[in-house]
Every structure is written in structure tokens, then in C-alpha cells.
C-alpha positions as CSV (number, residue, x, y, z in Angstrom):
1,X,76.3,83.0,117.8
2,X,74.7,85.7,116.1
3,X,74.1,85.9,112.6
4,X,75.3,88.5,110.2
5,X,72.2,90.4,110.0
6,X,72.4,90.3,114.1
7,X,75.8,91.3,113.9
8,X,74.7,94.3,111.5
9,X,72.0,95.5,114.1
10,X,74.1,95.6,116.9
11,X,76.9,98.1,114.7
12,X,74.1,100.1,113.3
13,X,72.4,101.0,116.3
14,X,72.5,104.9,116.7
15,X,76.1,105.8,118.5
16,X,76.3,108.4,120.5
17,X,76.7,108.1,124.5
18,X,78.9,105.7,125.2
19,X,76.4,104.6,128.0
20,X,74.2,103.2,125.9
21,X,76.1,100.4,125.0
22,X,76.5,99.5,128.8
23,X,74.3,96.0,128.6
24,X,76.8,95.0,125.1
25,X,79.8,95.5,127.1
26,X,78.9,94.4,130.5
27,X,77.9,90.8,129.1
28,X,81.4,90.9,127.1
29,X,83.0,91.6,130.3
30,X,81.2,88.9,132.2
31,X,82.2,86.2,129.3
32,X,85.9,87.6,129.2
33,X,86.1,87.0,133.2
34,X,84.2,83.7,133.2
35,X,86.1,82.2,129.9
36,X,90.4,83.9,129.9
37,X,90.2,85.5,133.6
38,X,89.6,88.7,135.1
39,X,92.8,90.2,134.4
40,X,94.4,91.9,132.0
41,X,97.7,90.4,130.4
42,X,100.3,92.0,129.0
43,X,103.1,92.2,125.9
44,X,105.7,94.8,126.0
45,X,105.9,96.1,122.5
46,X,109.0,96.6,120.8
47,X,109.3,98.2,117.9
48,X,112.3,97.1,115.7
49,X,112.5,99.3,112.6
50,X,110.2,101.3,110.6
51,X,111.8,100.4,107.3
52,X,108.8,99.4,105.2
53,X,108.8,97.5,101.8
54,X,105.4,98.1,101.2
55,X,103.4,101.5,100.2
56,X,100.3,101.0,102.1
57,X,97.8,104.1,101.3
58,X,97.1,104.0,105.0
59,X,100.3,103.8,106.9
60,X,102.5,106.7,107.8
61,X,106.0,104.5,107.7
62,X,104.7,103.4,104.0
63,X,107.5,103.4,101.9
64,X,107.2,106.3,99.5
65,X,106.5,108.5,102.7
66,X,109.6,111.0,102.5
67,X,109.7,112.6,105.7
68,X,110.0,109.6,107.9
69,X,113.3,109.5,109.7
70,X,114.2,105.9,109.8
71,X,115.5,103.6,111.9
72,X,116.3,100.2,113.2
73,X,117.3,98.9,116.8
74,X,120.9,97.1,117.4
75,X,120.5,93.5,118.5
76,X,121.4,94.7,122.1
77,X,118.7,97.5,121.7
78,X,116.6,94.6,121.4
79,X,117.8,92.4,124.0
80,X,117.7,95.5,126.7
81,X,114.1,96.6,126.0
82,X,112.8,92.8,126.5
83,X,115.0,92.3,129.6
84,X,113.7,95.4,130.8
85,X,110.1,94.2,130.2
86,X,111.0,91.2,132.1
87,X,112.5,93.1,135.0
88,X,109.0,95.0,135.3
89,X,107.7,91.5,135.5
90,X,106.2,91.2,131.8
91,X,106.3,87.8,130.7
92,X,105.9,88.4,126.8
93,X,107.3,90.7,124.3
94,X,106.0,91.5,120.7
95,X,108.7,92.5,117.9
96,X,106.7,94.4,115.3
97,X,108.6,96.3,112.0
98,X,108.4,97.1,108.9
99,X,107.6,94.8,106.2
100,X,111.0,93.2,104.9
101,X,111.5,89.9,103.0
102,X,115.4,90.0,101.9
103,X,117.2,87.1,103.9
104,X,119.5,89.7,105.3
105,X,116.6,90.7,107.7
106,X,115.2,87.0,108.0
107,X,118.2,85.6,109.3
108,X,118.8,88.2,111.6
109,X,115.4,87.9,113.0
110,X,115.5,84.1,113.4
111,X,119.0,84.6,115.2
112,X,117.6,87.5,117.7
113,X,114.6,85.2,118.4
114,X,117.3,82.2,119.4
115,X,119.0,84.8,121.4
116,X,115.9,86.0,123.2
117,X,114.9,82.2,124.2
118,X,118.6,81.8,125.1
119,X,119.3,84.7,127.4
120,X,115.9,84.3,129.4
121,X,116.8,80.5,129.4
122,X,113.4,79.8,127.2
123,X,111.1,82.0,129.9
124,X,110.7,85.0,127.6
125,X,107.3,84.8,125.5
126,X,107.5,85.9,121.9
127,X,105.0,86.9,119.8
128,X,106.1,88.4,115.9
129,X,104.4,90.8,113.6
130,X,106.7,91.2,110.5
131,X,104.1,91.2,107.8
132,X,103.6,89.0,105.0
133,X,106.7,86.0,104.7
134,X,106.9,82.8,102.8
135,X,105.4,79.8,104.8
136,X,109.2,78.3,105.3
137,X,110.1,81.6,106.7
138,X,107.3,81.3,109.1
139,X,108.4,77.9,109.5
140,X,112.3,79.0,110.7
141,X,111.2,81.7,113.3
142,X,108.3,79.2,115.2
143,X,111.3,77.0,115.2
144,X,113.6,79.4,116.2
145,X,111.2,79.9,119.8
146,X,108.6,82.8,118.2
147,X,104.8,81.2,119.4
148,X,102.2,83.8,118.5
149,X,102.3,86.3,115.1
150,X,100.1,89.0,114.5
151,X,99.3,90.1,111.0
152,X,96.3,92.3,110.6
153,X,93.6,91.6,107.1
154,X,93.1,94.9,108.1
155,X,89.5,94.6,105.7
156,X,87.8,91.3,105.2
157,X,86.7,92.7,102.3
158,X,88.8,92.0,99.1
159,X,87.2,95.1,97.8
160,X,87.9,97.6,100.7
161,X,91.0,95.8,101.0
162,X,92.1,97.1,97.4
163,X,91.1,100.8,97.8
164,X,94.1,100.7,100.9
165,X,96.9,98.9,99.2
166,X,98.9,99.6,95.9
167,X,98.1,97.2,92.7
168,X,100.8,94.9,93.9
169,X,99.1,93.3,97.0
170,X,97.0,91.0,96.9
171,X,94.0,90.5,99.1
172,X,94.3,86.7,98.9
173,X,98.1,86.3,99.9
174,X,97.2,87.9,103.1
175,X,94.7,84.8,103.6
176,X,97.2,82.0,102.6
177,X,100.0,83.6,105.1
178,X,97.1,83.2,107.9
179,X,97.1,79.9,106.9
180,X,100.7,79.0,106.3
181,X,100.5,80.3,109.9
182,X,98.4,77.9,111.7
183,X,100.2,75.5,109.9
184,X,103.2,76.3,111.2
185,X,102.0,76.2,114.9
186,X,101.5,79.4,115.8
187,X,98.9,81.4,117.8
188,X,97.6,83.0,114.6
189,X,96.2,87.0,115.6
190,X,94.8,89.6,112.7
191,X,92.5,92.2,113.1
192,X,91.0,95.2,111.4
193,X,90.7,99.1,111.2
194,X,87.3,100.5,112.0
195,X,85.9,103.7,110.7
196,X,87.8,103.4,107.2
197,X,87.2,105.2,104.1
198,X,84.7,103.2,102.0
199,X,83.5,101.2,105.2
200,X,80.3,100.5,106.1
201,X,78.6,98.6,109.3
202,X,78.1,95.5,106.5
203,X,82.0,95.7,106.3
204,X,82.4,95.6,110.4
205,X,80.3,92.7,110.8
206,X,81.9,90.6,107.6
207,X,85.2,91.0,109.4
208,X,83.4,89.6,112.8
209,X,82.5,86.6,110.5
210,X,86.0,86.4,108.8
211,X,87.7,86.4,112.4
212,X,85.4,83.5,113.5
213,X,85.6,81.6,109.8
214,X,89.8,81.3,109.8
215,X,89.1,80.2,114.0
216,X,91.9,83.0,115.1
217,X,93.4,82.8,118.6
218,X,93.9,86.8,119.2
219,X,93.0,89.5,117.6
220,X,93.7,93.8,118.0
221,X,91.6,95.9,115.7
222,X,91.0,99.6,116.3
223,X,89.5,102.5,115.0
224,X,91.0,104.0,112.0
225,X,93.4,107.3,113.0
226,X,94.2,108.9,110.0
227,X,98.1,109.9,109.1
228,X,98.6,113.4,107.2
229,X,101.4,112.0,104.9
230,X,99.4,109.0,103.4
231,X,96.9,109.2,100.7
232,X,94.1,107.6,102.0
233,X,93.6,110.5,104.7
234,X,92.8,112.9,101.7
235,X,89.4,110.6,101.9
236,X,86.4,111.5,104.2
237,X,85.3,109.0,106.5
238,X,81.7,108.7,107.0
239,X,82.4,107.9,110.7
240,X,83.5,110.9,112.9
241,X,86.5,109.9,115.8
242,X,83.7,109.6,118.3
243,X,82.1,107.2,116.4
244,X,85.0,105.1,115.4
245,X,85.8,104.7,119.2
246,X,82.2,103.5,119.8
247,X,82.4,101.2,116.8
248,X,85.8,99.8,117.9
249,X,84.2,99.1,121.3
250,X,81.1,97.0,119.8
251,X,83.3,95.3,117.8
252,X,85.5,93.9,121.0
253,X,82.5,93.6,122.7
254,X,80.8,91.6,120.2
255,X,84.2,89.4,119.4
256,X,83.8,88.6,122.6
257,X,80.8,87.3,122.6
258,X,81.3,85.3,119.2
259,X,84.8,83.7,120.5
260,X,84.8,83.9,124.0
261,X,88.3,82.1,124.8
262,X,90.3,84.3,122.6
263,X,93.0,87.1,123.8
264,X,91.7,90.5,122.4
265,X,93.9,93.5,123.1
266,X,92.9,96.9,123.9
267,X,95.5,98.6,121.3
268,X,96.7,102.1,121.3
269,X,94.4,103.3,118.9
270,X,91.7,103.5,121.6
271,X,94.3,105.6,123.9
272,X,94.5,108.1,120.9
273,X,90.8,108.8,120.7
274,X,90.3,108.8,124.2
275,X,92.6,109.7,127.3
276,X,90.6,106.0,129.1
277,X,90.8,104.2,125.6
278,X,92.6,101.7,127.0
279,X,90.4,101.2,129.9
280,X,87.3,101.1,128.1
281,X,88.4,98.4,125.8
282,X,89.0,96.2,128.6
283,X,85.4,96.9,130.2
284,X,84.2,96.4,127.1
285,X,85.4,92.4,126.9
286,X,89.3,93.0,126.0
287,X,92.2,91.0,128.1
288,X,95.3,92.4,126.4
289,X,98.0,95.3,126.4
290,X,100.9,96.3,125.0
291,X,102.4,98.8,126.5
292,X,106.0,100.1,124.4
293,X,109.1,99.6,125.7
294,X,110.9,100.5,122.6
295,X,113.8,102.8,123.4
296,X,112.6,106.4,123.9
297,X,114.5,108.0,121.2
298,X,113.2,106.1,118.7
299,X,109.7,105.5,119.7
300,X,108.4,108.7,118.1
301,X,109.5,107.5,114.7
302,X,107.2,104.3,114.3
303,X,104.3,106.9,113.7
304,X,101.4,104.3,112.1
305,X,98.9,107.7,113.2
306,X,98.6,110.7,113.7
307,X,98.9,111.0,117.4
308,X,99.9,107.6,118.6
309,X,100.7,108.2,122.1
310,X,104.4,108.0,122.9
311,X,103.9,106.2,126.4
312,X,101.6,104.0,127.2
313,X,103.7,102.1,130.1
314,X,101.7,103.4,132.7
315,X,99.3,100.4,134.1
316,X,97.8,101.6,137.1
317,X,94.8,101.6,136.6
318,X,94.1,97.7,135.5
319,X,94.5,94.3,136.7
320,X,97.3,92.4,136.0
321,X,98.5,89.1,135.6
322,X,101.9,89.9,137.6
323,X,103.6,86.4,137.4
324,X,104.9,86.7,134.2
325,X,102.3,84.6,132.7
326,X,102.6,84.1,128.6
327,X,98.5,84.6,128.9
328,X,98.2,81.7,126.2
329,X,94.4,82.0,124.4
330,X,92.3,79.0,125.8
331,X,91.4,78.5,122.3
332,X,94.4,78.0,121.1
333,X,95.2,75.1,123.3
334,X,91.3,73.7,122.3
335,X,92.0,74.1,118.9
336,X,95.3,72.1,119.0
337,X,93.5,69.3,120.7
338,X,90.8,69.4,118.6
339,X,93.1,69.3,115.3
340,X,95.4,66.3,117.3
341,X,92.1,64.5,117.5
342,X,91.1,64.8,113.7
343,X,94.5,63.6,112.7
């Protein structure tokens, strides 16, 4: 493992070329085949409503933004777009939204979760990303048949986490729900934004060390895309796009090498910068996608970005696990061995 001064080399080494980061990636590849496989799995993404609680200074569905035309899917919507995913084989589905907390939306998503498990008879693969809950709530949907969540620190720093959230949140809830998440029995994912406002190489390689510190099972981190309604992209970056790609490709790369038996996706953020984003964060050590199958009239609402591609559904060009394989991190399984063995 490499050590955070290591860590800081490797991210502050001159970018430019992509080629010159050819040896980085190429081991990360090499571990990523030799440690989860040589293919790519994959999550079709549905995205259930971009009704947001939360203000985020980052985030174009953020709550005071205005011109947002909201939405939420039916049930049925739901249910179509994951059969639909399973038709064309995928074996997993992700239901990412808003941030809400009232029971209203709770219940409901515990019930759709029970009627995804019942209508695939238990087959379907779900993973959540709903945002920050109460460690009972997480408790009800793991027991309702959800097995991963995703949710994002976004910045390992408490400090650069401040500067992108209101007053109200709190760097250190985020932390406890990743723990009321493994305790709950999840596959626990987070991630990061790369290029940020405020952010410096020092920050990149603390959230490499925070990723290996809480022992995640997944992760998707990207570079940071700014949105023209949210405040934070009134800020100049010190990183240009180019550069944020490149940085969001050392990062896989060197996640990779720090925790080789983890899934790491190559997210949509990399397909915005770059027309082979997706492809080049799976030569450079990823083994994930998550292409959207959220219904097409709709899909142009859940805007996180500027730019985020409307279809992405086009696979072609990878390697895929085709038998509608969860694509369960190695680590996970370790870990829960490792944890049954402590007890």
C-alpha cells in the first residue's frame, strides 16, 4: 500500500497526455483482471425522482433550484424499467433519487423493493442510493431484499465537505450512516468528486485513505462537472476538464491498486468529459457500469451536471458479464468472513 505522501506523488505528477499515465493504468488493469475478472459488470440505473430535500451548493436537482421540472416514477414505471434491464440480460438495478426522509417515501420504497424481489422471484439485484436515513430505515430496506447502497462523502475532508453543503449538514452524519450501513449488512459504496472548488491533490489522496480506512466494498467517484444553476459553479476550479478526467483516472487506477477486490464503476461523469470516458475508466482498473434505463421522458430531468449524457445504454464496445451476474465485490464476501470470525 502506498502511503499518503506516495499517494500525493502519483496525483501531482504533471497531467497532460493521457499516455503518460499508461504504466499507472496498465498495472490497475492487470490487478482488476487477476483479483474481480476481466469483465465489466453491469447495473441498470433507474432514476426514481429528482425531488430533493437537501440544498447541496453542487447539485443541479438541489432544492432551492427553481427551474427544475420535477418528477417522480409510478411504481409500474419502476417495475418496467427493471424488467426491461432484465430482459437485456442485466442482472442488477440501482434506484437512485432525491434525498427524502418523510415515512411517506420510506414505506413506499421498502414496498417497491418487496415487489422487485417478488416479481423476479428474488433474482433481480438491488442496490439503493437514497441519501442519508436513520440506521432503522436502512435496517427495513436490507430487510425488505436491497443488498448494496451507495452514498457518496463526496470530500473526505470535513472542511471541503462544508464549503459544498448548507449549515445544516453535517460532515460527520454522513460517516455514521456509512457505518449504520455496514451494520446493517450491506455492500457499503461512497465515493468522491474530483477537480472541486477548494480541492487540492492532498484532498484526492485523503479521500484514497478514507475509502480504505471505513474498508468500502464499491466505490464511483468522478470528476467534478459543474451545473449553471448551483452556486458552487460561480467558483473557479484550479483544475481545467482535461485535467479533472486525468485525475479521475489516477484515482481509479490508484483505488485499484490500494483495494484490489472492490467493484469500482466507470460513472457517467467520465462519458461527459470525454466521448470514450467510459472506456477509459475501465482500462484504467474500473469493473462497473451503469447504463440508464430510466424512462426516456424523464431522464433529462435528473440533471446532477451540466451535460450528463442522456444515453449511455449503448455497451458495445466492453466486456460483459452476460449471465445476469449480481457481480458481488470479493471483498465484501472477505470482509463478512473476516467479521464472522472476530465474533
Amino acid at each position: 500500500m502506498r502511503s499518503r505522501e506516495e499517494l500525493i506523488e502519483v496525483l501531482g505528477a504533471p497531467l497532460g497526455d493521457l499516455a503518460t499515465d499508461g504504466a499507472l493504468f496498465a498495472e490497475a488493469a492487470e490487478v482488476r483482471d487477476r483479483t474481480v475478472g476481466d469483465r465489466v459488470y453491469v447495473r441498470g440505473l433507474i432514476e426514481l425522482s429528482n425531488r430533493c430535500r437537501k440544498n447541496c451548493l453542487y447539485c443541479g436537482i438541489r432544492s432551492g433550484n427553481g427551474e427544475v421540472e420535477r418528477y417522480e416514477l409510478t411504481d409500474e414505471e419502476v417495475l418496467e424499467a427493471a424488467c426491461g434491464a432484465w430482459s437485456a440480460g442485466i442482472g442488477s438495478v440501482v434506484i437512485q433519487a432525491g434525498e427524502r426522509t418523510d415515512e411517506a417515501f420510506v414505506g413506499r420504497i421498502e414496498r417497491l423493493v418487496g415487489a422487485l424481489k417478488r416479481r423476479s422471484e428474488g433474482a433481480l439485484g438491488i442496490t439503493l442510493s437514497l441519501g442519508e436515513q436513520t440506521a432503522e430505515v436502512y435496517r427495513r430496506w436490507y430487510r425488505a431484499g436491497a443488498h448494496r447502497y451507495l452514498l457518496r462523502i463526496e470530500a473526505s475532508s470535513p472542511v471541503l465537505y462544508g464549503r459544498l453543503h448548507p449549515a445544516d449538514h453535517r460532515y460527520e452524519r454522513r460517516v455514521v450512516c456509512l457505518e449504520a450501513l455496514r451494520e446493517a449488512g450491506y455492500q457499503v459504496g461512497t465515493g468522491g468528486m474530483i477537480g472541486l472548488p477548494f480541492q487540492r491533490v492532498e484532498d484526492l489522496a485523503d479521500d484514497l485513505l478514507f475509502f480504505r480506512r471505513m474498508d468500502i466494498d464499491m466505490c464511483g467517484m468522478g470528476p467534478y462537472i459543474e451545473h449553471p444553476q448551483a452556486p458552487l459553479a460561480a467558483v473557479r476550479s484550479d483544475f481545467t476538464r482535461e485535467e479533472r478526467l486525468q485525475l479521475a483516472l489516477r484515482m481509479i487506477a490508484l483505488l485499484r491498486l490500494e483495494m484490489p477486490d472492490i467493484n469500482i464503476a466507470a460513472t457517467t461523469a467520465l462519458h461527459a468529459l470525454h466521448p470514450r470516458g467510459r472506456e477509459l475508466g475501465v482500462a484504467a482498473g474500473a469493473n462497473v457500469l451503469m447504463p440508464n434505463v430510466t424512462p426516456e421522458v424523464v431522464r433529462g430531468s435528473y440533471r446532477l451536471y451540466e451535460g450528463k449524457p442522456a444515453d449511455d445504454t449503448d455497451l458495445s464496445g466492453f466486456r460483459v458479464v452476460r449471465d445476469r451476474a449480481w457481480g458481488d465485490a470479493p471483498h465484501y464476501a472477505s470482509r463478512r468472513a473476516a467479521s464472522k470470525s472476530e465474533e
